[in-house]
C-alpha atoms as a printed R data frame, in Angstrom:
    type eleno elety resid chain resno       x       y       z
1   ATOM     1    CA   UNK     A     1  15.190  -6.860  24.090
2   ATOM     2    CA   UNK     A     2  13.364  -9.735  25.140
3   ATOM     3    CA   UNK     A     3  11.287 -12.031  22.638
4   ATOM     4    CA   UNK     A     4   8.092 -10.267  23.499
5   ATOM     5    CA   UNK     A     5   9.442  -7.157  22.628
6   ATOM     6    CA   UNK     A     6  11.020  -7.924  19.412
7   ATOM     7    CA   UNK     A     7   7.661  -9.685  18.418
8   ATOM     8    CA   UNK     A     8   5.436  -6.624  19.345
9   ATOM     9    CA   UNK     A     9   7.536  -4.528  17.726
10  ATOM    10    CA   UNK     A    10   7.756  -6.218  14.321
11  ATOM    11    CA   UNK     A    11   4.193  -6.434  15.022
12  ATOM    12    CA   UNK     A    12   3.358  -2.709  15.659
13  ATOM    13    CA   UNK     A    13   5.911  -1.961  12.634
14  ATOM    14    CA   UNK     A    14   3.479  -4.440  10.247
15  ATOM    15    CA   UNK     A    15   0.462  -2.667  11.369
16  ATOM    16    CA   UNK     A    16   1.995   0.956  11.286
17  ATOM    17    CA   UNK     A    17   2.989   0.590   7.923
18  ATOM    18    CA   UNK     A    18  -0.493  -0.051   6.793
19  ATOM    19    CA   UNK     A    19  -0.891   3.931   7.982
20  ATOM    20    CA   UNK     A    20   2.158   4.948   6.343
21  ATOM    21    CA   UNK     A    21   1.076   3.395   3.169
22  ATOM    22    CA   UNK     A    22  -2.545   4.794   3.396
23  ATOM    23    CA   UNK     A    23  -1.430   8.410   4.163
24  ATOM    24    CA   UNK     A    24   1.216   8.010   1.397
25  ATOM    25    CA   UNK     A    25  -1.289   6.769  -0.939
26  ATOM    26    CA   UNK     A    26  -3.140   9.532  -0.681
27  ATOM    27    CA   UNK     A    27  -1.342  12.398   0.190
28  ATOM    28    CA   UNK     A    28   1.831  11.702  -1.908
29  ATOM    29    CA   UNK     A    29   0.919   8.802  -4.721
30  ATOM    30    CA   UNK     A    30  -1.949  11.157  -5.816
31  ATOM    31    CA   UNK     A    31  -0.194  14.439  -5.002
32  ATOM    32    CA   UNK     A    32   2.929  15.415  -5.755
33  ATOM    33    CA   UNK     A    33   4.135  11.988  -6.316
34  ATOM    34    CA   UNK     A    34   1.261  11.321  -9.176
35  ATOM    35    CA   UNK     A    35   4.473  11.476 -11.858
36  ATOM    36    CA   UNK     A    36   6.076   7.967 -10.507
37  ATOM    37    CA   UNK     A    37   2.169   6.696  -9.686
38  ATOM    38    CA   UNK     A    38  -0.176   7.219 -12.860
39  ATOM    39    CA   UNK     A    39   1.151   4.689 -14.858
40  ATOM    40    CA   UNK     A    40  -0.567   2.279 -11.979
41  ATOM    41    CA   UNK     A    41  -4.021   3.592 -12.795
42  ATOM    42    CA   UNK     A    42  -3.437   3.629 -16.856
43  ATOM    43    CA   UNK     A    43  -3.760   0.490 -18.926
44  ATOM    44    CA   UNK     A    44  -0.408  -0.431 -20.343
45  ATOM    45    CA   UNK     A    45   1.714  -3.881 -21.179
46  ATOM    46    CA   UNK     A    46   4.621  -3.256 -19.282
47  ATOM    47    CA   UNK     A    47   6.372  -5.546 -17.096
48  ATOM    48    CA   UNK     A    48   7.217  -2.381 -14.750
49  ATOM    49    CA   UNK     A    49   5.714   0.517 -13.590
50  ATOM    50    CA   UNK     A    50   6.762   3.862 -12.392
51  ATOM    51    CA   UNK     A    51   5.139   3.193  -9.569
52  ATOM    52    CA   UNK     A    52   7.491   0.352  -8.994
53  ATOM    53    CA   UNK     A    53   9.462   2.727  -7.548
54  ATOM    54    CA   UNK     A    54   7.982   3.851  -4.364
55  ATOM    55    CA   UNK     A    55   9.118  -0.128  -3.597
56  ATOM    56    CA   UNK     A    56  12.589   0.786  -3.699
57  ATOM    57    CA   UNK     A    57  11.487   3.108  -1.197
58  ATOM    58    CA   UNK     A    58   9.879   1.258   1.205
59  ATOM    59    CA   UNK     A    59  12.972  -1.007   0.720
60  ATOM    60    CA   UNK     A    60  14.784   1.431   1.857
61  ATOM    61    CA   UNK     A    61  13.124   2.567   5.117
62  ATOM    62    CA   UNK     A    62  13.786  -1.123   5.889
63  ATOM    63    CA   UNK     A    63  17.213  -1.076   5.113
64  ATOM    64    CA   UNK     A    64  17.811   1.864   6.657
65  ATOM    65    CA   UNK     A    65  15.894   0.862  10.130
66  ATOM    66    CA   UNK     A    66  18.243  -2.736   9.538
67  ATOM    67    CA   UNK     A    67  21.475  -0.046   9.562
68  ATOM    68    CA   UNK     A    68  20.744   1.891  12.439
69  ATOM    69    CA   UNK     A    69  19.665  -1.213  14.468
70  ATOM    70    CA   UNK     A    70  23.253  -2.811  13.248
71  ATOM    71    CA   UNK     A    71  26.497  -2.356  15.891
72  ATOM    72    CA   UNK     A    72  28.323  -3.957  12.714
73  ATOM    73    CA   UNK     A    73  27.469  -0.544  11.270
74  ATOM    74    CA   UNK     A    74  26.581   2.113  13.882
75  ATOM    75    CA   UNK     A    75  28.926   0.368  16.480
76  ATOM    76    CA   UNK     A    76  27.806   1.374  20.210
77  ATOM    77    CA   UNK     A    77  25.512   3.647  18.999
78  ATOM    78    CA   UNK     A    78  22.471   1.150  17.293
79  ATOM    79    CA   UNK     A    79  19.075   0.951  18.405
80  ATOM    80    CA   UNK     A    80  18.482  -2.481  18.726
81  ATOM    81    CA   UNK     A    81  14.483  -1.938  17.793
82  ATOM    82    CA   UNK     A    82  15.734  -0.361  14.452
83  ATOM    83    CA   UNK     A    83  16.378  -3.886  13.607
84  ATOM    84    CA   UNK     A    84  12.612  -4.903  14.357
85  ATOM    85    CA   UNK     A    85  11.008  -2.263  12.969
86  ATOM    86    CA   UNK     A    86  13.325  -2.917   9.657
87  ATOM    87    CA   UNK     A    87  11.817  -6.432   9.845
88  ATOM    88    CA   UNK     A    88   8.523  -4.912  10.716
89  ATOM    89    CA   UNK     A    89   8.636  -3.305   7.362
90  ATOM    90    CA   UNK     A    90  10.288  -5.864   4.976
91  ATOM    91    CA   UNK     A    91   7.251  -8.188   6.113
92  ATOM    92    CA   UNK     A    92   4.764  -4.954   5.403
93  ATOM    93    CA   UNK     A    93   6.249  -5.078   2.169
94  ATOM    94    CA   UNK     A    94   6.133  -8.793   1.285
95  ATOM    95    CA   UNK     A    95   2.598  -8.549   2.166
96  ATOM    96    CA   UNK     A    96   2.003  -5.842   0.048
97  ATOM    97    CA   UNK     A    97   3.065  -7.526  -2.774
98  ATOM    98    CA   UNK     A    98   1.205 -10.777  -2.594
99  ATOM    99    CA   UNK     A    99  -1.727  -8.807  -1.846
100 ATOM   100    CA   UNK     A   100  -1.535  -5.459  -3.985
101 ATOM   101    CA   UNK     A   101   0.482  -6.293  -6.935
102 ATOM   102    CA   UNK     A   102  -0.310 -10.640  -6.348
103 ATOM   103    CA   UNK     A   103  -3.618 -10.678  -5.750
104 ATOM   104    CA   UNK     A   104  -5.269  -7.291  -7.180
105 ATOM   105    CA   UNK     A   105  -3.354  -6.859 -10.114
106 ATOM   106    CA   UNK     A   106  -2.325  -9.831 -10.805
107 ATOM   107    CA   UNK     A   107   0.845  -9.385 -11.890
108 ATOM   108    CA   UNK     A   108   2.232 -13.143 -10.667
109 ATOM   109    CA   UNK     A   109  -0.825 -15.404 -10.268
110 ATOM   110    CA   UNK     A   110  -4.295 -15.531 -11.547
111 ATOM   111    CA   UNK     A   111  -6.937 -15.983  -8.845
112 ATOM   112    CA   UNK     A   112  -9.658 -14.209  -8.320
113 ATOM   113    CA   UNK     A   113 -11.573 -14.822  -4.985
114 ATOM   114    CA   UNK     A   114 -15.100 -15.653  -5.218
115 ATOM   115    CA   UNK     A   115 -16.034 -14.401  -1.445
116 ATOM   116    CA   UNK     A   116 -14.522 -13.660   1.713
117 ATOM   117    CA   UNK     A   117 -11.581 -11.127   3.097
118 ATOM   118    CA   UNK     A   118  -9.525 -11.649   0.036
119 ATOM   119    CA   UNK     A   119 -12.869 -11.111  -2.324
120 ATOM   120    CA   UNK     A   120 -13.256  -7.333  -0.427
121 ATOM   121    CA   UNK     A   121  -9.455  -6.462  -0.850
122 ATOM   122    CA   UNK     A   122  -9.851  -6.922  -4.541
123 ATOM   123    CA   UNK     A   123 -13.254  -5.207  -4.917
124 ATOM   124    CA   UNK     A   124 -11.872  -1.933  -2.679
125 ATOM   125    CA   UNK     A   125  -9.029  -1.801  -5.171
126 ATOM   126    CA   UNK     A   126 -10.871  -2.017  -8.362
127 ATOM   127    CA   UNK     A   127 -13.243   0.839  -6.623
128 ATOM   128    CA   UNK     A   128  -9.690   2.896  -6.047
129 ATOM   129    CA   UNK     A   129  -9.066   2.789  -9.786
130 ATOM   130    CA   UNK     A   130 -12.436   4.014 -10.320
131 ATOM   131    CA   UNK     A   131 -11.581   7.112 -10.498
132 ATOM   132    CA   UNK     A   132  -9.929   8.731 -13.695
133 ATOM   133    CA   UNK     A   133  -6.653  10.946 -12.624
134 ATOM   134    CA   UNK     A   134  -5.374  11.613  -9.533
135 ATOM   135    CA   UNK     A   135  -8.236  13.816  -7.704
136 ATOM   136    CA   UNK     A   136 -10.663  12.101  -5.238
137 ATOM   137    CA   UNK     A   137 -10.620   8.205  -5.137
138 ATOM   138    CA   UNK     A   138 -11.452   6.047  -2.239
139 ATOM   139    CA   UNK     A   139  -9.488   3.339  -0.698
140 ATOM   140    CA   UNK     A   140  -6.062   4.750  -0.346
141 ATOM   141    CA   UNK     A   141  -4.745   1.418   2.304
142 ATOM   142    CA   UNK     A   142  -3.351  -1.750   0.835
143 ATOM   143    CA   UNK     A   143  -4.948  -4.291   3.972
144 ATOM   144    CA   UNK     A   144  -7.278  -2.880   5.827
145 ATOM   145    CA   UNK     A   145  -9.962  -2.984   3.076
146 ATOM   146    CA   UNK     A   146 -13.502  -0.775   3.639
147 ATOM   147    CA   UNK     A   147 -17.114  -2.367   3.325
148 ATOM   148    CA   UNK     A   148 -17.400  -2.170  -1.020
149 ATOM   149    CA   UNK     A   149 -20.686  -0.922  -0.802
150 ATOM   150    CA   UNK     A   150 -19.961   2.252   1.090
151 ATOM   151    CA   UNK     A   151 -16.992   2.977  -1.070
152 ATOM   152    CA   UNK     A   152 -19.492   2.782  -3.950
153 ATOM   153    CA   UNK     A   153 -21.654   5.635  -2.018
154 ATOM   154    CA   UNK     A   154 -18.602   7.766  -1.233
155 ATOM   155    CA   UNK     A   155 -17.626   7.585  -5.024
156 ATOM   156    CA   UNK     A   156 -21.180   8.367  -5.788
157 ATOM   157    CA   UNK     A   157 -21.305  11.305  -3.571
158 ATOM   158    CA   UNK     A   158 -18.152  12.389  -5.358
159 ATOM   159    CA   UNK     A   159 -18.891  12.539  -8.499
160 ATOM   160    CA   UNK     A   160 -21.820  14.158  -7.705
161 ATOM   161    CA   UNK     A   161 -20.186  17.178  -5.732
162 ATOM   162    CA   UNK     A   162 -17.479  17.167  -8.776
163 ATOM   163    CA   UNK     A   163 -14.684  16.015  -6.996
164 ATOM   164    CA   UNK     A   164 -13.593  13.185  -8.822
165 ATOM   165    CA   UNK     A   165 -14.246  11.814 -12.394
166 ATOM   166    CA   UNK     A   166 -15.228   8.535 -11.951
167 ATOM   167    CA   UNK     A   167 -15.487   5.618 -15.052
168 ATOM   168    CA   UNK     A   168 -19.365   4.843 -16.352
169 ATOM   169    CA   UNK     A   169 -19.053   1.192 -14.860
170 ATOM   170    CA   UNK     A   170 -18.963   2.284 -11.020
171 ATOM   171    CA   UNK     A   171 -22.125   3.832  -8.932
């Protein structure tokens, strides 16, 4: 593959997993997954959560993209992109951290933006954990975040059509 390639791939990989993670969010975290994820949207003093776990999975689909992109493990038979897109998610998921458990939860450094990007990222999450349980919600991505104040409306709207439960404080 030439340089180009490998860098549009990791690329693409990075921004795809922003899907993946939105779609698995919502469709998984607060479906049938809500077992390993509820513990994320309950107060608690732990160190770990449940929903540490769906880490080890992501870590995973890297790994597993790193194998099959491997001739030291498939032989003739690796993809060579398998080793991009691996990277492609390992980054997805360094990112994720700094941002989602980092920056939003705080769970390894205390800042709290004032304004900008990094300022909406936090305010889209709080507005995800708006909601009490695992039905409705708003927010489901990790990176792309939405404008605050129409996340406010859609929780609004919501509540009002019983969908969700959402806390006092919000809309």
């Amino acid at each position: 593959m030439s340089i180009f390639a490998i860098i549009a791939t990791v690329l693409a990989s990075v921004i795809a997993m922003e899907f993946v993670a939105w779609a698995s969010h919502k469709y998984i975290m607060h479906g049938f997954g809500w077992g390993w994820h509820r513990d994320h949207h309950e107060p608690h003093d732990n160190a770990l959560e449940k929903n540490d776990l769906y880490g080890i999975v992501g870590a995973v689909m890297s790994i597993s993209m790193f194998a099959i992109g491997s001739p030291l493990i498939m032989g003739s038979s690796a993809w060579e992109p398998g080793t991009w897109v691996g990277l492609g998610i390992m980054f997805y998921g360094i990112i994720y951290t700094l941002i989602h458990d980092g920056l939003v939860h705080q769970r390894y450094f205390k800042y709290v933006p004032r304004g900008g990007y990094a300022k909406r990222l936090v305010q889209a999450h709080k507005l995800h954990h708006a909601t009490i349980g695992k039905q409705g919600g708003v927010s489901f991505g990790f990176v792309f975040a939405r404008d605050p104040a129409k996340l406010k409306a859609e929780l609004k709207q919501q509540r009002e059509a019983g969908t969700a439960v959402v806390r006092d404080a919000v809309g």
